[in-house]
N, CA, C and O atoms as a MOPAC input file, in Angstrom:
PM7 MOZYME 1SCF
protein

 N      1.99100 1    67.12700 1   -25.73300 1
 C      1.09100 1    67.01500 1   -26.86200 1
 C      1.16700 1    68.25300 1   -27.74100 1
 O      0.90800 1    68.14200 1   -28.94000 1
 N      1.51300 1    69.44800 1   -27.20900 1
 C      1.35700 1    70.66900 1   -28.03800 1
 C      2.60800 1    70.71800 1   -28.43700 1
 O      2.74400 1    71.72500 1   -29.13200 1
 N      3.66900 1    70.07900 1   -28.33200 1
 C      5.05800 1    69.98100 1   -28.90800 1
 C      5.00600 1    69.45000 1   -30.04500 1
 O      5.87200 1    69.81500 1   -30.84000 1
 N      3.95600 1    68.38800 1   -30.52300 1
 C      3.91700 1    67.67900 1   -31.75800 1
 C      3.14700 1    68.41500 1   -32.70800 1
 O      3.13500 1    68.08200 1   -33.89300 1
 N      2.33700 1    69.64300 1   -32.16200 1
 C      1.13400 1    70.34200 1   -33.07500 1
 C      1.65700 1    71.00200 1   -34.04500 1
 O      1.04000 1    70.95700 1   -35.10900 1
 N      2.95800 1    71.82500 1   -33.98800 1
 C      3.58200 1    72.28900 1   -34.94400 1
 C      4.29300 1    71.47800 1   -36.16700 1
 O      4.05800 1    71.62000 1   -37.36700 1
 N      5.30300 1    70.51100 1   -35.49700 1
 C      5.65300 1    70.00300 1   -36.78000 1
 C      4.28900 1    69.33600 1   -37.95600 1
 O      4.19600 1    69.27200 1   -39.18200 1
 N      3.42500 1    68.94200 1   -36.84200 1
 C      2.18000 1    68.32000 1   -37.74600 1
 C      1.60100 1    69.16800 1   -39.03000 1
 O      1.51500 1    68.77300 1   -40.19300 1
 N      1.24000 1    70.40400 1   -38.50800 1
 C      0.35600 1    70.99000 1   -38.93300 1
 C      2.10700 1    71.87700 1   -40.06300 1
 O      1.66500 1    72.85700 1   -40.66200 1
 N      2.92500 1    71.78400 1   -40.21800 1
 C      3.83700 1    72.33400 1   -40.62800 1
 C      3.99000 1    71.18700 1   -42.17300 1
 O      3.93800 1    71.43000 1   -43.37800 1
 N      4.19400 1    69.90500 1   -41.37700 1
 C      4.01000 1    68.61400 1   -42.91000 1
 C      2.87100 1    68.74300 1   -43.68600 1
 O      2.99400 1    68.70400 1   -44.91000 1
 N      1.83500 1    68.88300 1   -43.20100 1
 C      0.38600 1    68.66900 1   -43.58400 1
 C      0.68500 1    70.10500 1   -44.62800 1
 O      0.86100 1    69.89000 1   -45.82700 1
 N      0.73100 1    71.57700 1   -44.09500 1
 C      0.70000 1    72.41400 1   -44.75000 1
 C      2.07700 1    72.37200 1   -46.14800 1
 O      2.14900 1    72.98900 1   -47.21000 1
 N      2.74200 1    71.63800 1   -45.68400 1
 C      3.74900 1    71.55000 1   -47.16400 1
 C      3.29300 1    70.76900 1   -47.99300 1
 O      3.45100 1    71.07800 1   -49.17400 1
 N      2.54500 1    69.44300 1   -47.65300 1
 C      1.60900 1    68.32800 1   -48.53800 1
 C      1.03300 1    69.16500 1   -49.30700 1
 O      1.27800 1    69.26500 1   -50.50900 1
 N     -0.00700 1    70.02600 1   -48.51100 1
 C     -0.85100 1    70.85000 1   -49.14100 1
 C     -0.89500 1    71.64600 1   -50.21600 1
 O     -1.73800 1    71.66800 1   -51.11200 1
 N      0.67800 1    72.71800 1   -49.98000 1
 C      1.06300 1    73.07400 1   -51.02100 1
 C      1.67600 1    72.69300 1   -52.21200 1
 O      1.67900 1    73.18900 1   -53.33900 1
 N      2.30500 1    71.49600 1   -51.61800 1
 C      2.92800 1    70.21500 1   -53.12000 1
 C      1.55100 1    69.88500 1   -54.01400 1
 O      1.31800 1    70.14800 1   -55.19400 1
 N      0.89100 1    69.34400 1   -53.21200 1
 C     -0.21900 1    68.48500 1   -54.07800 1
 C     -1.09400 1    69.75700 1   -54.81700 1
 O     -1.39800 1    69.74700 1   -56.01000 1
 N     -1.37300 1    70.65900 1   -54.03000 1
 C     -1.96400 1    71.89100 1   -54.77300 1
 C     -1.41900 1    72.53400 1   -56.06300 1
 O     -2.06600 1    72.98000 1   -57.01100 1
 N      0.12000 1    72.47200 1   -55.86200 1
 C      0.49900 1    72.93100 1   -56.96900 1
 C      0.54000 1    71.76600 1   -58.12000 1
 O      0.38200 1    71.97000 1   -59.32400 1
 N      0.73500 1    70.75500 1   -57.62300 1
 C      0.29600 1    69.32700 1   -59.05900 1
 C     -0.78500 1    69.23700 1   -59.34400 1
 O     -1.08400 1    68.45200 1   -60.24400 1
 N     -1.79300 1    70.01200 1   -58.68300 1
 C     -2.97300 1    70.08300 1   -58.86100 1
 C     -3.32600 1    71.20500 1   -60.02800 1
 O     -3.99800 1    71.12900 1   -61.05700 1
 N     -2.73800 1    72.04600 1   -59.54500 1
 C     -3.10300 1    73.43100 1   -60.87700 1
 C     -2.28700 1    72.90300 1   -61.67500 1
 O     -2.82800 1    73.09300 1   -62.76400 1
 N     -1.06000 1    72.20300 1   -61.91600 1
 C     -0.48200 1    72.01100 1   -63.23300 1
 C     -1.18500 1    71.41100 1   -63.97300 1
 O     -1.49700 1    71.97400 1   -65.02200 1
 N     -1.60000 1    70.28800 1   -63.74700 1
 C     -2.29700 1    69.06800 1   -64.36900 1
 C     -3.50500 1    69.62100 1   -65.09500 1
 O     -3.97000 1    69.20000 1   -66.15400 1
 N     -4.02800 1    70.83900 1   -64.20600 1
 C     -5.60000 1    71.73800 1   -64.58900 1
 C     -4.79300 1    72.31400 1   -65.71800 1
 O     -5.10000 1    71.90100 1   -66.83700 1
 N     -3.88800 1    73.13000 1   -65.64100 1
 C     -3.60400 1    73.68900 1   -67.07300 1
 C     -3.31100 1    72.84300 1   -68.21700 1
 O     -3.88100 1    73.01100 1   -69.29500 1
 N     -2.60000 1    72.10500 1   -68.05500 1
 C     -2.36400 1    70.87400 1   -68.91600 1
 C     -3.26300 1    70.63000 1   -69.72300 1
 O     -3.35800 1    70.72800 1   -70.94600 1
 N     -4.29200 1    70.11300 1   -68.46600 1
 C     -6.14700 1    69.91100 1   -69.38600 1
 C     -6.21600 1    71.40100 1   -70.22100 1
 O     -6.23000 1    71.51800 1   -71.44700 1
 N     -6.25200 1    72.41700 1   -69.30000 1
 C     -7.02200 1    73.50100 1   -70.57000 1
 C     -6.45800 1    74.00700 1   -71.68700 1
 O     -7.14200 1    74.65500 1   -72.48000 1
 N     -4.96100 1    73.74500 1   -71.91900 1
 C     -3.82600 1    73.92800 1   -72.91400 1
 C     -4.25100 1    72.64000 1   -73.90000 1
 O     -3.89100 1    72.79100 1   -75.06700 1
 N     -4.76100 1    71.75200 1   -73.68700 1
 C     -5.43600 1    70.31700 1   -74.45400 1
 C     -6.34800 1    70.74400 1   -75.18600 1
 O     -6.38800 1    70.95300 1   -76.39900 1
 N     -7.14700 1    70.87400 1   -74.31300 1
 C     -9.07400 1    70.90900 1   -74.85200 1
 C     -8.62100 1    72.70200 1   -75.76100 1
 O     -9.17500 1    72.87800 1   -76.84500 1
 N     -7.83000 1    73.64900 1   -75.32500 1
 C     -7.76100 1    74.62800 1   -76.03200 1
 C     -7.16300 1    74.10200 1   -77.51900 1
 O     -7.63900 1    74.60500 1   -78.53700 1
 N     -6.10700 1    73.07900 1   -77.62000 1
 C     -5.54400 1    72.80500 1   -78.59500 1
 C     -6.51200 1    72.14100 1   -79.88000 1
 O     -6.53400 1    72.44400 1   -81.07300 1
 N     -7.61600 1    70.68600 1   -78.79500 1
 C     -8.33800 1    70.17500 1   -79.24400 1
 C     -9.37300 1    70.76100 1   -80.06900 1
 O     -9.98400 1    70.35000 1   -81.05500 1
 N     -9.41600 1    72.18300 1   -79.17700 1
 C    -10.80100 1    73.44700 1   -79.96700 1
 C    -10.50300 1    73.45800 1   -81.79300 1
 O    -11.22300 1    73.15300 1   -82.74400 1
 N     -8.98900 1    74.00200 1   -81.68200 1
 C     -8.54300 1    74.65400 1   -82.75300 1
 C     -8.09600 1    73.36800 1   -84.27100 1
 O     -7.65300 1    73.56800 1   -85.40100 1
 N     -8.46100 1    72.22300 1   -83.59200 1
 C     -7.53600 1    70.83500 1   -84.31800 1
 C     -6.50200 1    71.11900 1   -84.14100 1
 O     -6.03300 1    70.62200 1   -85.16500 1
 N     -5.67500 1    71.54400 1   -83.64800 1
 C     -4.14600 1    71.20300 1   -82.92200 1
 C     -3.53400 1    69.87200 1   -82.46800 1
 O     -4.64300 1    69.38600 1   -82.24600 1
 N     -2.98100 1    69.21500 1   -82.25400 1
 C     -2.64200 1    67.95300 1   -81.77100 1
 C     -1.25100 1    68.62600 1   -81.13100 1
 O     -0.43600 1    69.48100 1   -81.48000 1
 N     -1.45000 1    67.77500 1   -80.04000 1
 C      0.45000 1    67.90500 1   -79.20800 1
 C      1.48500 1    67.07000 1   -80.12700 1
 O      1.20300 1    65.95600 1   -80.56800 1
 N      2.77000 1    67.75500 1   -80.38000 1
 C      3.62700 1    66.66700 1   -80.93000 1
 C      4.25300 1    65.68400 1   -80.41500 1
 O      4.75400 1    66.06000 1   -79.35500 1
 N      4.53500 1    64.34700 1   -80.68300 1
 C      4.95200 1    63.65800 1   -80.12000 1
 C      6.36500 1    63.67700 1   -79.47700 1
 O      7.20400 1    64.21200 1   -80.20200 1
 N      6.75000 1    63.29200 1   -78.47700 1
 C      8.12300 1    63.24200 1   -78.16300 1
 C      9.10400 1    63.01800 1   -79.09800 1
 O      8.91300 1    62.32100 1   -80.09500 1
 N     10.09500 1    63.54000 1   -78.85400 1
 C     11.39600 1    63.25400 1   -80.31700 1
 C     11.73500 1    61.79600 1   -80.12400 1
 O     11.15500 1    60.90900 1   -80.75000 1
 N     12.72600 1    61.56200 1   -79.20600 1
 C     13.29000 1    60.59700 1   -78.68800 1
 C     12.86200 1    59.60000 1   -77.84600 1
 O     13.32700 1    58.49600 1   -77.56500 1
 N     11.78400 1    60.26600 1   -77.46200 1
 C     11.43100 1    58.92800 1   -76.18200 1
 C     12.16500 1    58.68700 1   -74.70000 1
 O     11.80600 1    57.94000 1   -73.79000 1
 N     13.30100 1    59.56700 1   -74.77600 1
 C     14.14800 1    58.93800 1   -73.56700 1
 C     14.36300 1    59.89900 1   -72.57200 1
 O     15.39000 1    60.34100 1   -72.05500 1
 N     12.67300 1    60.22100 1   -72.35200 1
 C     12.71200 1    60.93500 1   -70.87500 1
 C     12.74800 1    60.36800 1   -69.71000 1
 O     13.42100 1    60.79500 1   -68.77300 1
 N     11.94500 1    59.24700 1   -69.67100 1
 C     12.29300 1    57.65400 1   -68.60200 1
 C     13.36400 1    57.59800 1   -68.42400 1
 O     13.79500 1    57.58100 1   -67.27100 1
 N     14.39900 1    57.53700 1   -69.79600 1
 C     15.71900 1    56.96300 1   -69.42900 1
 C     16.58900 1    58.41300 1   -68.80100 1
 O     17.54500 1    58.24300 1   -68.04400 1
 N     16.32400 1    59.24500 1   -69.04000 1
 C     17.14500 1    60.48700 1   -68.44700 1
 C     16.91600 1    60.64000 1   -66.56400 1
 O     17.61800 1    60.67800 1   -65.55300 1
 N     15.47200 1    60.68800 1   -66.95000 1
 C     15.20700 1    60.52500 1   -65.24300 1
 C     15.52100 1    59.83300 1   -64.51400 1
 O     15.79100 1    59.94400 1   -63.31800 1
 N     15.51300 1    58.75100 1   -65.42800 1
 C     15.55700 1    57.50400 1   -64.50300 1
 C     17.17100 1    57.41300 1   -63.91300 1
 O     17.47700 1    56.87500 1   -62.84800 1
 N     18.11200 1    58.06100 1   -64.85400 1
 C     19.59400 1    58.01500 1   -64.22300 1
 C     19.95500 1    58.93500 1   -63.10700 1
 O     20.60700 1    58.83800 1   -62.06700 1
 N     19.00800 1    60.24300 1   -63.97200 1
 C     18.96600 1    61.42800 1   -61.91000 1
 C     18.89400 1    60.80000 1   -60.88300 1
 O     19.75900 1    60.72300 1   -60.01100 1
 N     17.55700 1    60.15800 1   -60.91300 1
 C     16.95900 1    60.15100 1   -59.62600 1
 C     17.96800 1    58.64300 1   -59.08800 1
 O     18.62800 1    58.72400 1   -58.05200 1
 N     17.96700 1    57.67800 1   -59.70900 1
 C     18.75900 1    56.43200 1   -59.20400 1
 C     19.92900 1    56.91900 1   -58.85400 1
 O     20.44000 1    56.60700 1   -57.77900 1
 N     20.58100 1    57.85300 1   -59.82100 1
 C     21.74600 1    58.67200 1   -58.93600 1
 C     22.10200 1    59.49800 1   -57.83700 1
 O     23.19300 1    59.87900 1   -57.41200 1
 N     20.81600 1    59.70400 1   -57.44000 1
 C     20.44700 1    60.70700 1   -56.34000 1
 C     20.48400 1    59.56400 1   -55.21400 1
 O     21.11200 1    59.71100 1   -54.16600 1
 N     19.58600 1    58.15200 1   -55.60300 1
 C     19.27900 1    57.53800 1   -54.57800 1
 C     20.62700 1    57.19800 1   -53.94100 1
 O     21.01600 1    57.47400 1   -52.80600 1
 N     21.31300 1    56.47400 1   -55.01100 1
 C     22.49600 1    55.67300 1   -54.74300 1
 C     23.10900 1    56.77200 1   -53.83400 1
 O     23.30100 1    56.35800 1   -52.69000 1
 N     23.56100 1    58.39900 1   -54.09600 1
 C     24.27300 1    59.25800 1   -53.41900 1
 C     23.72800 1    59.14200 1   -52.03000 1
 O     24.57700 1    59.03800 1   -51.14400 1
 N     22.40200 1    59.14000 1   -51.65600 1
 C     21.39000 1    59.16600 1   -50.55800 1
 C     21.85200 1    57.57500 1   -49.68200 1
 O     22.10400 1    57.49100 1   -48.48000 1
 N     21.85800 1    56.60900 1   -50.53600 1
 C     22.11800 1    55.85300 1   -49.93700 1
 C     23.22800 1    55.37500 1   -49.24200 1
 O     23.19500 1    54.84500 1   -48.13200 1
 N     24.39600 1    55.61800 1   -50.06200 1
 C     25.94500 1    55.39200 1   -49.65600 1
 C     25.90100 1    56.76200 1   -48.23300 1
 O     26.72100 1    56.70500 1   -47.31700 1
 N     25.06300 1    57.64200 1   -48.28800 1
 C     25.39900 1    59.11300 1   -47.39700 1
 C     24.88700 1    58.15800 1   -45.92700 1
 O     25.64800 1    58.02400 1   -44.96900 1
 N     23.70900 1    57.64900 1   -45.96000 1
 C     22.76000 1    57.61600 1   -44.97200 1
 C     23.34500 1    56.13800 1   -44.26100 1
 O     23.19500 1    56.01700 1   -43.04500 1
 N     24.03800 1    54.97600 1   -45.07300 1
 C     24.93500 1    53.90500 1   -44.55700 1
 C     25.25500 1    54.04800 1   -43.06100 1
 O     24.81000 1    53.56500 1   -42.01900 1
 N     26.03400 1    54.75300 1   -43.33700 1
 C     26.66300 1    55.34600 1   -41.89000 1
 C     26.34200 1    55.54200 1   -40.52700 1
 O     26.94800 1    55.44800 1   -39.46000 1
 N     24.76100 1    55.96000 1   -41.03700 1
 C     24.15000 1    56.20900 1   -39.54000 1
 C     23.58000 1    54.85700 1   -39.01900 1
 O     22.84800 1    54.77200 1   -38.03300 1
 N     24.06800 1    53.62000 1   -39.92300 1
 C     23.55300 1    52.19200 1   -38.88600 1
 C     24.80000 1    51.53500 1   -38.18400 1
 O     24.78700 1    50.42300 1   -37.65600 1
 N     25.75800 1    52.29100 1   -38.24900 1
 C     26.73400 1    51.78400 1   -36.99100 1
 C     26.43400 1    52.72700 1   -35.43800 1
 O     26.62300 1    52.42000 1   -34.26100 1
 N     25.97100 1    53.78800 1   -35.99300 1
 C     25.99500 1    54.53800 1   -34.58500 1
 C     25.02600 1    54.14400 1   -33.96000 1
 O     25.14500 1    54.25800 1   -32.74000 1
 N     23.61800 1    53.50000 1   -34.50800 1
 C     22.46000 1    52.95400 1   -34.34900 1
 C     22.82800 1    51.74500 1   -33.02800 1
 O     21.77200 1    51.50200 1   -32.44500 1
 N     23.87000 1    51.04300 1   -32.49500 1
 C     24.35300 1    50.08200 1   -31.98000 1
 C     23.64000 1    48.83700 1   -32.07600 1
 O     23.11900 1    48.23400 1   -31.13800 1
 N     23.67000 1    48.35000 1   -33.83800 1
 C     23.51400 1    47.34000 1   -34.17900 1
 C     22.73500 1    46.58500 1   -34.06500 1
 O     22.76500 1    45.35900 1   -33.95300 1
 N     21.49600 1    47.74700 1   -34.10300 1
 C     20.03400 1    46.83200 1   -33.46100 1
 C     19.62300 1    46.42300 1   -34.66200 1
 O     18.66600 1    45.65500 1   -34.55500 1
 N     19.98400 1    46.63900 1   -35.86100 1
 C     19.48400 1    46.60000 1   -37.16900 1
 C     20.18500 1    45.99300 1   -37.86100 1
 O     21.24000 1    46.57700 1   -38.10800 1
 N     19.94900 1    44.10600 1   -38.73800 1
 C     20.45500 1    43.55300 1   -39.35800 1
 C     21.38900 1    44.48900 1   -40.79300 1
 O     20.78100 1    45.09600 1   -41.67500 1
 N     22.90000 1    44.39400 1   -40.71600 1
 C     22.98700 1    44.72700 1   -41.52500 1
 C     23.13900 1    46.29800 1   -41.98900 1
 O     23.19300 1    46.91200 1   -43.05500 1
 N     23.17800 1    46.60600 1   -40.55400 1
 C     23.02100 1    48.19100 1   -40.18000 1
 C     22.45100 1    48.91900 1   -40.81500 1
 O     22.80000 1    50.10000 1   -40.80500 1
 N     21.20000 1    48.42900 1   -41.72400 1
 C     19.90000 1    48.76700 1   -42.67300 1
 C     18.75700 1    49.50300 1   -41.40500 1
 O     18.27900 1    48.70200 1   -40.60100 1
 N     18.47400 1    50.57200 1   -41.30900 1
 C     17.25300 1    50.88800 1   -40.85900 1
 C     16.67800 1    51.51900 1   -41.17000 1
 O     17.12500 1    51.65400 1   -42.30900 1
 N     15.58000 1    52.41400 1   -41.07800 1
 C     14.49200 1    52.48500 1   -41.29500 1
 C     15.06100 1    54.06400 1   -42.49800 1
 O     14.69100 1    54.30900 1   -43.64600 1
 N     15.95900 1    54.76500 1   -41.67600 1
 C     16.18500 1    56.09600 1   -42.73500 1
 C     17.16500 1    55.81500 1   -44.03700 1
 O     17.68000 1    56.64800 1   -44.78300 1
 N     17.24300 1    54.59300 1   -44.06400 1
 C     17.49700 1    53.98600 1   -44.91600 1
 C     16.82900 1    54.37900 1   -46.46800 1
 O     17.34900 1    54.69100 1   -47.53900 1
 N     14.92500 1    54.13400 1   -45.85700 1
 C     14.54500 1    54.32000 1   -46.83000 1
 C     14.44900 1    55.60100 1   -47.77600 1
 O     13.96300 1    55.68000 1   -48.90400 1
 N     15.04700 1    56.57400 1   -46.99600 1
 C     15.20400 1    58.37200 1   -47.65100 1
 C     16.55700 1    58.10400 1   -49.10700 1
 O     17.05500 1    58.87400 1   -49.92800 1
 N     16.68000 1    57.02000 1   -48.89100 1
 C     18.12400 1    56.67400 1   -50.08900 1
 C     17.16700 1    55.44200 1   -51.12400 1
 O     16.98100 1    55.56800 1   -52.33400 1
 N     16.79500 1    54.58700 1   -50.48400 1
 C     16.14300 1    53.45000 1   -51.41700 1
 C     15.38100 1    53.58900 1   -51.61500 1
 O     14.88700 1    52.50800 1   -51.93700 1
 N     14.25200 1    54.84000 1   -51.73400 1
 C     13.06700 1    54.76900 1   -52.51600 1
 C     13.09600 1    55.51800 1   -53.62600 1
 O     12.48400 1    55.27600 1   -54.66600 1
 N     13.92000 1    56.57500 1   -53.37800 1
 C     14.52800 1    57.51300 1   -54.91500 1
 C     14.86500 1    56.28900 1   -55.79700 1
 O     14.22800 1    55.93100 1   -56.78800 1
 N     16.25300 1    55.55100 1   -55.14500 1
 C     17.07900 1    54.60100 1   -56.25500 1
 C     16.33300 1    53.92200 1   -57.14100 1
 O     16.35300 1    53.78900 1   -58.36400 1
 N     15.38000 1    53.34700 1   -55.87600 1
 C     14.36700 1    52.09400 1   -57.12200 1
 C     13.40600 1    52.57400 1   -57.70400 1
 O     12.98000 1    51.94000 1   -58.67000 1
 N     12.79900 1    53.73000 1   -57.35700 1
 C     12.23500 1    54.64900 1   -58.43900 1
 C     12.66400 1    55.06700 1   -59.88300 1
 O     11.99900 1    55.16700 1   -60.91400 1
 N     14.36900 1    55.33900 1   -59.55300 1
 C     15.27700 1    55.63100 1   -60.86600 1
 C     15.13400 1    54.21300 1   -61.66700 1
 O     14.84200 1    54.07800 1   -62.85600 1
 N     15.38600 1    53.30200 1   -60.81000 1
 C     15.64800 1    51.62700 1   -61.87600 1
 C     14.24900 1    51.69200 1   -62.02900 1
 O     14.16500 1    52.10500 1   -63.18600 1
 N     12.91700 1    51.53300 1   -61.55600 1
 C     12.08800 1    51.89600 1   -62.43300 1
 C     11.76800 1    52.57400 1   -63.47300 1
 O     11.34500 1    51.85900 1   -64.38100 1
 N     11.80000 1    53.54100 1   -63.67200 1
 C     12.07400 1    54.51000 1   -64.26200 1
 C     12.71700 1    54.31700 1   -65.94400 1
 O     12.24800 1    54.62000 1   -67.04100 1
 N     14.30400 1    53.51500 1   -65.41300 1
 C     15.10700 1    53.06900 1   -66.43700 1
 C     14.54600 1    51.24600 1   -67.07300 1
 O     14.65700 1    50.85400 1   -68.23400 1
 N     14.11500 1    50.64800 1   -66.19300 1
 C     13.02800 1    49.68600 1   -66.67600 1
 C     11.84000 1    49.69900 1   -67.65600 1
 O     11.59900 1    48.98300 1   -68.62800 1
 N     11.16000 1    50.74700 1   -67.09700 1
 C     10.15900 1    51.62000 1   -68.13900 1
 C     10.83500 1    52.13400 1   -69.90800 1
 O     10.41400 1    52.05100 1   -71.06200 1
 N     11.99200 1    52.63000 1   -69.27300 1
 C     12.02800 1    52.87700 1   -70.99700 1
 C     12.80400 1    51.40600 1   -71.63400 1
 O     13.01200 1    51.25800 1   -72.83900 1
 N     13.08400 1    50.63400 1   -70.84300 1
 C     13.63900 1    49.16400 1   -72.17700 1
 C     12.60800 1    48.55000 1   -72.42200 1
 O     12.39400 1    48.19400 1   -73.58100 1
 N     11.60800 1    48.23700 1   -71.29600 1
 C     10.39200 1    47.87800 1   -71.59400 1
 C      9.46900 1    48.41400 1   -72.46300 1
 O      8.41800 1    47.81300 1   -72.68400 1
 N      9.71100 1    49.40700 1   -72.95300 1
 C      8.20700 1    49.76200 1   -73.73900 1
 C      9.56800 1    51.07900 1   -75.09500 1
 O      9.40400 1    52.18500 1   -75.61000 1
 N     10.40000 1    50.34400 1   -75.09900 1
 C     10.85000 1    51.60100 1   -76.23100 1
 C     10.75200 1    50.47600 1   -77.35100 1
 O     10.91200 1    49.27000 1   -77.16200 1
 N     10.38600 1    51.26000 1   -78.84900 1
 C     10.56400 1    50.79900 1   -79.71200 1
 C     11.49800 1    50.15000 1   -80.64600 1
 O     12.58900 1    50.71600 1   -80.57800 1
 N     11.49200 1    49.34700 1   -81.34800 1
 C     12.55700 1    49.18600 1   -81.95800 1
 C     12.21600 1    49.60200 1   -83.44500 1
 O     13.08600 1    49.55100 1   -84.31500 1

C-alpha cells in the first residue's frame, strides 16, 4: 500500500500545479480585461481566425505520431486485444481527435 503513496501523491501534485497555473493565467487575463475595460480599450480582434486551424494540425499531428509509435505495443500484448487496440492506445487517440476537432471547429464556424 505505501508503494502506491508516492506515485499518487506525485500525479495529484503535478494536477495541482497544471491547473494552478491555468488558474493564475485566466486571473490575469480577467485583470488585463477589466484594466482595458477601465480605460475604454477593447482587445483587437484576431487577424485571421486560423488559430483552430493551426492547432488543430499540431496536435492531430502529434496524435497520429503517438499513435503509429504506440501500435506496436499490441502485438507484444499477446493478442488479448481486438485489433491489437488497447487501452495505451488512448495516449495517441485523444490528442488526434482533439486536433480533428480542433480543425472541425475552424470550417465550422469560419466566415465566408
Amino acid at each position: 500500500m505505501s508503494d502506491d503513496f508516492i506515485p499518487v501523491i506525485g500525479v495529484i501534485g503535478i494536477l495541482i500545479v497544471v491547473l494552478g497555473f491555468i488558474a493564475a493565467m485566466r486571473y490575469l487575463n480577467f485583470k488585463e480585461n477589466l484594466a482595458l475595460a477601465e480605460k475604454g480599450i477593447t482587445r483587437p480582434e484576431p487577424k485571421n481566425g486560423k488559430g483552430f486551424l493551426r492547432w488543430g494540425i499540431v496536435i492531430a499531428s502529434f496524435g497520429l505520431a503517438l499513435t503509429l509509435g504506440l501500435y506496436p505495443l499490441g502485438f507484444y500484448s499477446g493478442n488479448e486485444f481486438p485489433l491489437s487496440l488497447g487501452p495505451w492506445m488512448l495516449g495517441g487517440f485523444i490528442p488526434l481527435f482533439l486536433g480533428l476537432g480542433f480543425i472541425l471547429i475552424h470550417y465550422l464556424t469560419e466566415k465566408e
